[in-house]
C-alpha positions in Angstrom: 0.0 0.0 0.0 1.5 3.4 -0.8 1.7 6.7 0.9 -1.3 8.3 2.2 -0.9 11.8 1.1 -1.4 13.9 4.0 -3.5 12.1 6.4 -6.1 11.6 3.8 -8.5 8.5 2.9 -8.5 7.1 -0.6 -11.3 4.6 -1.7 -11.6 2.1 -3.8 -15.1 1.2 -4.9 -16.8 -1.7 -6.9 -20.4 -1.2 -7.5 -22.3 -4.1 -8.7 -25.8 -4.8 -9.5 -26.1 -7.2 -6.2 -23.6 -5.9 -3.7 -21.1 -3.2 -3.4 -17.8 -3.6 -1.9 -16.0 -0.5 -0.7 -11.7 -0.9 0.0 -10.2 2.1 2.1 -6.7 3.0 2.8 -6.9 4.3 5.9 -3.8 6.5 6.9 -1.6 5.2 9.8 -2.7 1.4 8.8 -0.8 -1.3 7.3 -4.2 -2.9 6.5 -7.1 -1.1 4.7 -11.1 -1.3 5.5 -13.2 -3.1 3.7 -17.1 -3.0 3.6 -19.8 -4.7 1.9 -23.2 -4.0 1.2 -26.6 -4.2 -0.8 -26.4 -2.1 -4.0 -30.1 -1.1 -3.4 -31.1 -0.7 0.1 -33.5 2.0 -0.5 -35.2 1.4 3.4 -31.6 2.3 4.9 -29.8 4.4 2.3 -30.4 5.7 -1.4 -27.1 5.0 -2.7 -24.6 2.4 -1.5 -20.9 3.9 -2.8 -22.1 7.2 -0.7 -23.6 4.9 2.5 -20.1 2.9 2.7 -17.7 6.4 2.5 -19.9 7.7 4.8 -19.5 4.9 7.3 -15.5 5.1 7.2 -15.4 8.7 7.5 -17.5 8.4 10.8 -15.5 5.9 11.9 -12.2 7.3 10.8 -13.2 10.9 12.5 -15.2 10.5 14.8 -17.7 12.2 14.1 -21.4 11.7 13.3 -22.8 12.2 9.6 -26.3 12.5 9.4 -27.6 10.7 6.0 -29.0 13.8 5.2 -26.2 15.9 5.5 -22.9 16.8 2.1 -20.2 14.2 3.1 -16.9 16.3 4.2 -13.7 16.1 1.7 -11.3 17.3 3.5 -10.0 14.3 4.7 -10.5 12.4 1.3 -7.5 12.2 -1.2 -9.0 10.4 -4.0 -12.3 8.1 -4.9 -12.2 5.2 -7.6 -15.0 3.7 -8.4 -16.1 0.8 -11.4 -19.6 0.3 -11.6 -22.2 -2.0 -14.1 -24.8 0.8 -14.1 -24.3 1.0 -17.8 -23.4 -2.8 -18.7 -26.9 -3.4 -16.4 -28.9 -0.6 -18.3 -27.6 -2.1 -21.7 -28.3 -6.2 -20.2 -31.8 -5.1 -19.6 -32.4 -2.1 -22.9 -32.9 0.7 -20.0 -31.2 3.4 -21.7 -32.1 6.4 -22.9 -34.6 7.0 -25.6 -32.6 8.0 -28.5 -32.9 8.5 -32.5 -30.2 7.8 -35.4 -29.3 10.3 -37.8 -27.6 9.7 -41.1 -26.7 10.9 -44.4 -29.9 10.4 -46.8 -29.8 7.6 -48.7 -28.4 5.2 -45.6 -31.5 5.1 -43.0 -31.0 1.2 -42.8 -27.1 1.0 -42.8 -27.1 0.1 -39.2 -30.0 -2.6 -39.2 -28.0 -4.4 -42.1 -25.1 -4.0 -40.5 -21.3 -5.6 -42.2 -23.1 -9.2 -42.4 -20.7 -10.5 -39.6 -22.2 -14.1 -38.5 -21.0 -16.3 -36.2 -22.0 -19.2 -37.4 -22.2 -19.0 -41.3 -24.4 -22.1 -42.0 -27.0 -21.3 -39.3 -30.3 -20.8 -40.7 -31.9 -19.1 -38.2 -29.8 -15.5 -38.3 -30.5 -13.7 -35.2 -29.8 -9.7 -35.0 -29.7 -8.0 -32.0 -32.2 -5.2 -31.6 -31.3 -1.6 -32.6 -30.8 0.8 -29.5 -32.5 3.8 -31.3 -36.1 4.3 -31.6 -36.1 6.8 -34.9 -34.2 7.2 -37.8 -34.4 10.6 -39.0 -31.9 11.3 -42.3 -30.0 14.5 -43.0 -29.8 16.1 -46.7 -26.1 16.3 -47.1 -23.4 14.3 -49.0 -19.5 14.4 -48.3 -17.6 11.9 -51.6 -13.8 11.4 -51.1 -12.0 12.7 -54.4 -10.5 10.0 -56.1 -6.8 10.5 -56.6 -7.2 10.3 -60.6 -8.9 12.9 -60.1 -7.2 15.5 -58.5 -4.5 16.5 -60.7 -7.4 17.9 -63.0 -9.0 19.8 -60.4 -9.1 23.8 -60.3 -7.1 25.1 -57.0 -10.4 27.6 -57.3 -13.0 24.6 -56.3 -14.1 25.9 -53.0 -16.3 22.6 -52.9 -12.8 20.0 -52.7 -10.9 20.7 -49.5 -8.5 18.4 -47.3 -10.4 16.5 -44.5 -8.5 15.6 -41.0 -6.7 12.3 -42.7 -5.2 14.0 -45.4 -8.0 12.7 -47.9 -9.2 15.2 -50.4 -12.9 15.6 -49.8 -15.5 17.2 -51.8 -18.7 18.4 -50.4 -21.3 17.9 -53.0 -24.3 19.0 -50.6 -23.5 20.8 -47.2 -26.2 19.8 -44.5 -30.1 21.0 -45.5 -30.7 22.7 -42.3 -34.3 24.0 -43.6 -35.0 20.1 -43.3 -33.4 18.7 -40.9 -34.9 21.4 -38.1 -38.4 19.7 -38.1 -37.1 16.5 -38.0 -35.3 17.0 -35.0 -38.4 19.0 -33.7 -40.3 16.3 -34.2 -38.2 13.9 -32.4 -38.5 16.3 -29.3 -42.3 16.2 -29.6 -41.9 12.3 -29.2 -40.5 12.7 -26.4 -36.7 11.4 -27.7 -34.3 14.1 -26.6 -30.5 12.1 -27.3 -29.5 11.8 -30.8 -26.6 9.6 -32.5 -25.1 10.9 -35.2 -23.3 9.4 -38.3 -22.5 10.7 -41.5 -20.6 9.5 -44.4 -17.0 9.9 -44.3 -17.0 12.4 -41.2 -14.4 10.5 -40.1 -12.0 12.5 -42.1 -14.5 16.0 -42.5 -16.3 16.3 -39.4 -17.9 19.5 -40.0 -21.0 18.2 -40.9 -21.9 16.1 -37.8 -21.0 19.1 -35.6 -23.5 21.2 -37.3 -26.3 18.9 -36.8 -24.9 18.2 -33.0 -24.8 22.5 -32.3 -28.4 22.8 -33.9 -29.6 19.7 -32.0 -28.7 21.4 -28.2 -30.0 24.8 -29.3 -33.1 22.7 -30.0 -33.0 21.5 -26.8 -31.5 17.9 -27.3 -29.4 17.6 -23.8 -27.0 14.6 -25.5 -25.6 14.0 -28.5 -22.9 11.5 -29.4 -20.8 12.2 -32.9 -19.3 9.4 -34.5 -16.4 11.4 -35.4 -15.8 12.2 -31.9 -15.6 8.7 -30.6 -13.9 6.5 -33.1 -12.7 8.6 -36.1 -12.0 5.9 -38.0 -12.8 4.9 -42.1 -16.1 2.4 -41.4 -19.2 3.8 -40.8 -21.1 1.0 -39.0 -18.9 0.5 -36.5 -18.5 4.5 -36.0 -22.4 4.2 -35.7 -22.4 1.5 -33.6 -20.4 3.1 -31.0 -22.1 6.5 -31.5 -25.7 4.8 -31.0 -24.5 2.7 -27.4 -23.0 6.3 -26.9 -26.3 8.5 -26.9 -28.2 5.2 -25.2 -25.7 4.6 -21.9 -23.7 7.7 -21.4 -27.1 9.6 -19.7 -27.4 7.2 -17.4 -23.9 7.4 -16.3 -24.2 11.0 -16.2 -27.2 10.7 -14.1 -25.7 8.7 -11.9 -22.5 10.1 -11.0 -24.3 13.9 -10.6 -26.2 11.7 -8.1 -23.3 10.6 -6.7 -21.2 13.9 -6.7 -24.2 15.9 -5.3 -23.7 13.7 -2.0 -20.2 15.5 -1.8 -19.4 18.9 -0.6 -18.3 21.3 -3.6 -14.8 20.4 -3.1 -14.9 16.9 -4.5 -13.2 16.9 -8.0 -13.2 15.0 -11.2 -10.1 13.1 -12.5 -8.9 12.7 -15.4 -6.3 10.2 -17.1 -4.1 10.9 -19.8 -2.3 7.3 -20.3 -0.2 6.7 -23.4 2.4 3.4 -24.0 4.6 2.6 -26.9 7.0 -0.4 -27.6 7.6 -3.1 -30.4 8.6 -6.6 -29.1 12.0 -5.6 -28.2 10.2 -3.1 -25.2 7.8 -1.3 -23.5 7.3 2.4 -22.6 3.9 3.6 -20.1 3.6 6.9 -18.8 0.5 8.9 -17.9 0.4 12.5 -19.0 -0.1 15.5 -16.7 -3.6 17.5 -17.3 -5.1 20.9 -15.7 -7.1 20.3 -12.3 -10.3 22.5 -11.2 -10.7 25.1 -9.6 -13.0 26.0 -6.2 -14.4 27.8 -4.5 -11.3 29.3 -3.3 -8.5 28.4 -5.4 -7.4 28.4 -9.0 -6.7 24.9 -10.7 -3.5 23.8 -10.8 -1.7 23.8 -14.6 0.3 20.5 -15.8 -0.2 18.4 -12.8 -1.8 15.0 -12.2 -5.3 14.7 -11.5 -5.9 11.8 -8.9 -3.4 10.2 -10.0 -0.3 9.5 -7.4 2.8 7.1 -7.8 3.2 8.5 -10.8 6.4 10.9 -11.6 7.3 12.0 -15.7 10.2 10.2 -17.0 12.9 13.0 -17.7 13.6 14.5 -21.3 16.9 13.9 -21.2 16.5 10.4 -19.9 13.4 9.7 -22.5 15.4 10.5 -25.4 18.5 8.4 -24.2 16.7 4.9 -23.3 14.2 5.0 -26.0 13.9 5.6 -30.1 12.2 9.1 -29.1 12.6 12.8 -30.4 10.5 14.9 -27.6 9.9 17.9 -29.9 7.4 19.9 -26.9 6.8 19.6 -23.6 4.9 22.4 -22.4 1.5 24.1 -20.7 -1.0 24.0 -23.2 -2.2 28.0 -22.6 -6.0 29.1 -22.0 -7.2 25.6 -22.0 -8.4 26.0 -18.4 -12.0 27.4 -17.7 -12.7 31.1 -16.9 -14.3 32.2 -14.2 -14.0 33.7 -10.9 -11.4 30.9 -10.0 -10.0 29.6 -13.5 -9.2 26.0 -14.0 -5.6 25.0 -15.0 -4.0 24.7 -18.0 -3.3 21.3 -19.7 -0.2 20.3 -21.2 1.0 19.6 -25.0 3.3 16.9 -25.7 4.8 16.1 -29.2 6.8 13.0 -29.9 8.4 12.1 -32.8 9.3 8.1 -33.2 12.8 6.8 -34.7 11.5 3.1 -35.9 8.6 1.5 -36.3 6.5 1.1 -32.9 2.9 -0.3 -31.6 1.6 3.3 -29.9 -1.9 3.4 -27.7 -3.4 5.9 -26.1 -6.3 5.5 -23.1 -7.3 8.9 -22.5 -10.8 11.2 -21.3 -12.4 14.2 -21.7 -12.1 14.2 -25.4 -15.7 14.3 -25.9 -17.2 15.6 -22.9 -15.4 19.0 -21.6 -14.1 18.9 -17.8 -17.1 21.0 -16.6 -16.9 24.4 -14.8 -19.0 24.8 -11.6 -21.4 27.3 -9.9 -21.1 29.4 -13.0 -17.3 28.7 -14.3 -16.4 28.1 -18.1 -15.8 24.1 -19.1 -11.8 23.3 -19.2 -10.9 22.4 -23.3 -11.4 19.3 -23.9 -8.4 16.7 -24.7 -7.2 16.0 -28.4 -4.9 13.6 -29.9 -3.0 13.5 -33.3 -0.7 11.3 -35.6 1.3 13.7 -37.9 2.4 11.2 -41.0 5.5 11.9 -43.0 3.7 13.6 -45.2 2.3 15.7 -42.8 -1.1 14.8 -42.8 -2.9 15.2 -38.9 -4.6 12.2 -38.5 -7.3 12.9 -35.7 -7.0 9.8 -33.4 -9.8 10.0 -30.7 -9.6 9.5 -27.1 -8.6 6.0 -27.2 -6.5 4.5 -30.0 -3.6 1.6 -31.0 -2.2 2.1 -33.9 1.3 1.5 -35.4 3.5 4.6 -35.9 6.4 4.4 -38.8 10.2 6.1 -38.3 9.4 9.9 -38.5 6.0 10.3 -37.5 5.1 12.3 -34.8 2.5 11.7 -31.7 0.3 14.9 -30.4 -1.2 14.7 -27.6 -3.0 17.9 -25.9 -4.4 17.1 -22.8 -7.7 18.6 -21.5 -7.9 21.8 -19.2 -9.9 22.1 -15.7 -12.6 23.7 -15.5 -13.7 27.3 -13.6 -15.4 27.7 -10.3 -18.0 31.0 -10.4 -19.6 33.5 -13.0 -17.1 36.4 -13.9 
């Protein structure tokens, strides 16, 4: 067991759908405190993570904490929690109600899916069910630009321009919004207010998708899921697959971790992990990468620092370049990514790597969708990016979580996310 920073507790929570089981370190103790109980209780508590931390802090202060009452955080260092609130909500289809959108032409593409059977000579084919309720279809069209093609284009076309991969692109219809607005309205009249969208080749031109997601929450949609965002990758069923589970689980996550977090005092943050690791079968290289933390109510968020995250310490430059095939181009504070406000949150970092052979490079990092979010009024931090500059010098968008294999030469971005403000300037 490691160091318990300052005479603080640090929990370790697994919530199931049957029991929950709550680990403590508890400072001063070669052994921690563990805890089990009923995931739903509702005659003795109303959430079961809350009801165990609430328990050890009485027990560990001494003093009494009404069930009623904003559990203290002054004496908590960090909280880790997995829970199978989604994996349960997805087991038993009690998501949110959510529609599809997609390029005209492709309403079905997701209900006929890439023909992927398990057993080929099975003559009963079983699908499972879609997620979304409506399909709604936007008038727009991106086309690639065929390489034969583009040493007879005019440099004046305004309509061909280069997407995030590097493709050409040509945008033969940008989105309809005179037709898509009652569409969406109409969804809202049904009561459906999360929307998955995917559109062809918005992998590479994204622009289109975040139109329709910008006019969607001035509607009033409160989620929206871009299959851009989460996997920009060439494949648009898969991209839609993941975008449609998106829209259907991630409210009820949200829902129940501002549940959770609204049992806390206002001094109980949000982490963030920035984890990257490279190697080919020769070695290995893991590190995770510093990010901005919140601010509060009195205090500014810290730039470039770990955010609940300890036992952890950066590998020096000097050190990095001399045990592994590495070029560190930048290593620095990634300026006014942090949220404004009355107490602004602190600045990311930006890291830029360049490899010297050929290397299997992942990346496990959040926030890249959702923004770090501001409080009582404060500005959301920026939210995290990461790239792949090719040889050629194409910026190949890679999402929040990635593997890929890197060639001599290219270079690895990675901008992590700011923290967000505390108060209304």
């Amino acid at each position: 067991m490691g160091s318990v920073n300052e005479g603080k507790l640090r929990f370790c929570i697994d919530r199931g759908g049957t029991f929950t089981d709550v680990y403590a370190e508890i400072p001063g103790q070669s052994e921690g405190k563990v805890m089990k109980l009923l995931s739903v209780d509702p005659s003795n508590y109303e959430d079961a993570p809350v009801e165990g931390i609430r328990r050890i802090l009485e027990e560990f202060t001494g003093n009494k904490i009404p069930r009623t009452s904003k559990l203290p955080t002054e004496n908590i260092e960090w909280i880790r929690m997995g829970t199978t609130v989604a994996t349960n909500a997805l087991l038993e289809r009690k998501g949110e109600r959510i529609a599809l959108c997609v390029t005209r032409g492709f309403k079905d593409l997701l209900q006929i899916g890439n023909q992927a059977r398990p057993n080929i000579f099975d003559l009963t084919v079983l699908k499972p069910c879609n997620l979304y309720e409506e399909v709604i279809e936007v008038d727009e069209r991106i086309e690639l630009v065929p390489d034969t093609e583009k040493t007879a284009l005019n440099s004046a076309d305004l309509n061909v321009v280069t997407g995030v991969s590097g493709e050409w692109v040509r945008v033969v219809k940008p989105v309809n919004e005179e037709t898509l607005r009652p569409l969406l309205a109409g969804l809202l009249e049904k009561g459906i207010k999360c929307l998955a969208v995917v559109l062809m080749h918005s992998y590479t031109y994204p622009h289109h998708e975040l139109f329709v997601s910008n006019l969607a929450v001035s509607m009033g949609f409160k989620h929206v899921s871009l299959s851009s965002s989460l996997t920009p990758m060439v494949r648009a069923v898969p991209r839609g697959l993941t975008a449609s589970v998106d829209a259907y689980l991630t409210p009820v996550i949200k829902e129940y971790l501002s549940g959770f977090i609204s049992k806390f005092d206002d001094n109980l943050g949000k982490g963030c992990m920035n984890n990257l690791t490279f190697g080919d079968d020769t070695f290995g290289y893991y590190e995770t990468i510093a990010g901005g933390s919140g601010a509060g109510p009195t205090w500014d968020g810290t730039s470039g620092v770990q955010c609940h995250m300890t036992n952890t310490r950066m590998t020096d430059p000097e050190i990095f370049e001399q045990r592994y095939p590495v070029v560190l181009h930048r290593f620095g504070l990634r300026e006014k990514s942090g949220g404004d406000g009355v107490h602004r949150g602190g600045d990311g970092v930006v890291r830029e790597i360049e490899f010297r052979r050929s290397v299997v490079v992942s990346v496990l990092s959040e926030r890249r969708v959702h923004a770090p979010r501001g409080l009582n009024g404060g500005k959301n931090g920026a939210r995290g990016v990461n790239y792949l500059v090719t040889k050629d010098k194409r910026r190949v968008f890679l999402g929040g979580k990635n593997s890929i294999e890197v060639e001599a030469g290219e270079i690895l971005e990675i901008l992590t996310p700011g923290g967000g403000g505390w108060g209304s300037i």
